[in-house]
N, C-alpha and C positions, 0 to 999 in steps of 0.2 A: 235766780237773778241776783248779780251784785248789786250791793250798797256802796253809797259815798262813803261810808267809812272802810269801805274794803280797797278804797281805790287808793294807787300810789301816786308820790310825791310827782308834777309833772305833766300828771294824765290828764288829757281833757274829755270830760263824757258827759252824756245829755239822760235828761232826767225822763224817766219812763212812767214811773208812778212813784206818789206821795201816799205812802201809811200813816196810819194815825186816825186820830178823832178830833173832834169839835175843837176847841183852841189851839190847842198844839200843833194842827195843819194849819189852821188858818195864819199862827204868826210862821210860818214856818213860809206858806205861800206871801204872804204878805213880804217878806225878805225879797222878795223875786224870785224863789224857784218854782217854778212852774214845769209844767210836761214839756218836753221840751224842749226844754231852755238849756244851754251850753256850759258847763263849768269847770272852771280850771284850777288844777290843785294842785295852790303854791306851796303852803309848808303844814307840816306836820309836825307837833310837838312832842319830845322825845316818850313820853309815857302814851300817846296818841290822842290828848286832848285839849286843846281843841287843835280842830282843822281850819285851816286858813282856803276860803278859796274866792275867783274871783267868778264871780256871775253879774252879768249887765252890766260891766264896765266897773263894779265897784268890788274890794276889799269884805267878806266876812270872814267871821270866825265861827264855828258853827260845834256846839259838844259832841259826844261821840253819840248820845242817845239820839240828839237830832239827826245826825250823818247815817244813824243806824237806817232810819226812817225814810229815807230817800232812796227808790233804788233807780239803778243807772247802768248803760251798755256803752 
């Protein structure tokens, strides 16, 4: 399964399952990404971190360790 950090610049993909444990998922759900949920991947920083994407209508930037933790089709 890919990760939101494997995804490129542009791509829009939906969140299949969130890894992790106890707080780390929770603020990570708490951002809005949820199973799912649609996200679009505006920019990427030249060393790859962070990621920029937009989910629910808003702007985040997201590290690569969180982006790892997300995976997406």
């Amino acid at each position: 399964m890919a990760t939101l950090r494997e995804t490129k610049c542009g791509e829009t993909v939906k969140v299949v399952k969130i890894r992790g444990e106890g707080a780390v998922k929770r603020r990570i759900m708490d951002m809005g990404i949820t199973k799912n949920t649609q996200i679009y991947v505006r920019k990427v920083a030249p060393l790859g971190d962070p990621v920029e994407i937009t989910v629910r209508g808003y702007e985040l930037s997201l590290r690569k360790a969180d982006a790892e933790m997300i995976e997406v089709e």
